[in-house]
N, C-alpha and C positions, 0 to 999 in steps of 0.2 A: 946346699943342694949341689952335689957333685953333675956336670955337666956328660952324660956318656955319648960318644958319634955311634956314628950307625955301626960301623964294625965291631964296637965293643958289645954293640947290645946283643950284637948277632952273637957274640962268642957266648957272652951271658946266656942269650937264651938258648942258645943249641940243646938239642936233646930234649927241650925240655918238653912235660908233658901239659894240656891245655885244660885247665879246672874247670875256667869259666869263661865266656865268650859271647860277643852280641853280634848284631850285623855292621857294627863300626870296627870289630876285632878282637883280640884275645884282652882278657882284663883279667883274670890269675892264671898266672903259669907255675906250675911246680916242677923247680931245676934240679939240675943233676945229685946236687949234695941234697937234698931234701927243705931246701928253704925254701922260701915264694918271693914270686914279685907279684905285686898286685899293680895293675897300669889304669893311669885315670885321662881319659880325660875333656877339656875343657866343653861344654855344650853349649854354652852360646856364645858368639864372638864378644862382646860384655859382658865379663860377668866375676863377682869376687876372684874367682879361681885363678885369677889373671894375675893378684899379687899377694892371696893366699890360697894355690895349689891344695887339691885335696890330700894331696902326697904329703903333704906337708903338717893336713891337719891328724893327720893318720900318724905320721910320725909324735907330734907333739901330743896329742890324746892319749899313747903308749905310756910317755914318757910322765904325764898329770895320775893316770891310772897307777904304774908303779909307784911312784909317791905316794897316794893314799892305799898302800898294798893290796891291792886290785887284780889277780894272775889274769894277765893278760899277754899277745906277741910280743917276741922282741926283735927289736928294730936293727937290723945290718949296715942301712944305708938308701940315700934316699936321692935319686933321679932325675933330672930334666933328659930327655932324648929328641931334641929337635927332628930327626930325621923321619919319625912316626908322629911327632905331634901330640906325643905323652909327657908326660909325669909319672913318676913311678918309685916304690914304696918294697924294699928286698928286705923279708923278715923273716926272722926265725917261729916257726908256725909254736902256738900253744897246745903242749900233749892233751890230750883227752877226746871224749866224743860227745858231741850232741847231746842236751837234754832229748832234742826231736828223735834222735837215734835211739838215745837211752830206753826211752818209752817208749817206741816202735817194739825195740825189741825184749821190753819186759813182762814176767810171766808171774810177778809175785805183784804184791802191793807197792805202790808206787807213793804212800803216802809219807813216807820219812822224806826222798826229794821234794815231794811241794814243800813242805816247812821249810827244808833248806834252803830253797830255791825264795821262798818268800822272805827269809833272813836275809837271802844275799841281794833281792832288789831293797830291800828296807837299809842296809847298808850300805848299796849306792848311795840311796835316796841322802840318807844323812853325808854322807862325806860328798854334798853337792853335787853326784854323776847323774844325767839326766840322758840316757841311753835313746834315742828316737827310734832306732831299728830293735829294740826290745821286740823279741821274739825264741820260742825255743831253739830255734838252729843258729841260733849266736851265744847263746849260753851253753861252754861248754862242762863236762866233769872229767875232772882232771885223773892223773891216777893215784893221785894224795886224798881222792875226794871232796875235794877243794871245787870250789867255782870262779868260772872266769871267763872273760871275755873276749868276740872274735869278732873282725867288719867292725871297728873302732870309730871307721871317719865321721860317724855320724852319732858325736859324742860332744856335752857341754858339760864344762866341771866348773863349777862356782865354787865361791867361798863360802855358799852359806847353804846350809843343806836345802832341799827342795821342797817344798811348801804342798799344801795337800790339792790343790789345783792343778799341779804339773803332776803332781804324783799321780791324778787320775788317771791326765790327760796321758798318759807314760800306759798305763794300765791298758788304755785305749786299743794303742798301740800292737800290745799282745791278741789283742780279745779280735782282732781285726783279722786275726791271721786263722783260716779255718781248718788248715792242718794242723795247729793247734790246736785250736778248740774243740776238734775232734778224738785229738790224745786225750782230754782232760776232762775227764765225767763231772760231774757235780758235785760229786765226795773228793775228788781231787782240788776242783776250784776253793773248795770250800775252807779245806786244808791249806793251799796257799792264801787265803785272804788273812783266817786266823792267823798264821806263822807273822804275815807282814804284817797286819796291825799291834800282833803285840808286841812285835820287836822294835816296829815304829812309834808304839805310843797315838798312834792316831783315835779320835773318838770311833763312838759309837753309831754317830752318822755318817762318818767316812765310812766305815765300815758296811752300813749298808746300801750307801751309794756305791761303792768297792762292788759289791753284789750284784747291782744292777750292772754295771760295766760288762762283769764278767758273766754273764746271763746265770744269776745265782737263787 
């Protein structure tokens, strides 16, 4: 983790414009050349983050994701800035838009993305990626058509693919979120459960536990 002082972040950040922000300050910025910084940081004076930075774990979940061929950010270079009291994480953003976008603005049948989309959490799922911020405004589509992922830090990649308990509890996740579940009629849900189960191989009671998650 390169060390930057205050003057350099100030040059880093000049110009740039402000994504996303809370009432402790800016947390992505998008700079001049078109990369991002994303800035984290620490929320309790104890706490993991202290000698594994989220900065950190954002970089290395990139890096776990490429290896199992995952289109996700890439990573520039990664920050301590004592003078702000961040950590911070400069990547090259992932082309595409929103599944949330996608669907916002579509006007035909949306049913060939949920299969897709259910193949590509079933292939997390097996190559051990267990996504906790699973939602459609982190799943993006690329311009290859391809899927991939955005907001990484809060990502766990095991050795051994994910078990049908985490896979609900992941499913959860999604169903929680009511601007999605507002894109996603019941012929849509229904379409993504089929695509993931059979591309997972899960039973027939997953399957209808899967349903009830997803209010099916």
């Amino acid at each position: 983790m390169r060390r930057l002082t205050e003057q350099e972040y100030s040059t880093l950040r000049d110009g740039a414009h402000v994504i996303e922000a809370d009432g402790f300050g800016d947390k992505v910025l998008l700079l001049n050349d078109c990369s991002f910084l994303k800035l984290f940081r620490r929320k309790r004076l104890l706490s993991s983050a202290l000698v594994f930075p989220y900065s950190t774990r954002f970089t290395l979940n990139a890096g776990l994701l490429a290896e199992r061929g995952i289109p996700s950010v890439t990573i520039i270079d990664n920050y301590r800035i004592p003078a702000i009291k961040r950590t911070a994480v400069h990547y090259q953003p992932l082309a595409g838009e929103t599944l949330r976008k996608v669907l916002k603005g579509a006007t035909g049948d949306s049913s060939g993305l949920m299969r897709q989309l259910g193949q590509f959490i079933a292939l997390l799922h097996e190559k051990g990626v267990y996504f906790r911020s699973l939602h459609l405004g982190n799943v993006l589509l690329t311009p290859d058509h391809e899927l991939g992922l955005i907001d990484i830090a809060d990502i766990s990649c095991g050795r051994l693919s994910v078990g049908p308990r985490r896979a609900l509890r992941n499913f959860h996740h999604l169903a929680r979120s009511k601007v999605d579940m507002e894109l996603l009629d019941s012929t849509l849900r229904k379409r993504l459960i089929e695509a993931y189960c059979e591309a997972s191989g899960r039973s027939d009671d997953f399957q209808a536990a899967l349903g009830k998650v997803l209010h099916v």
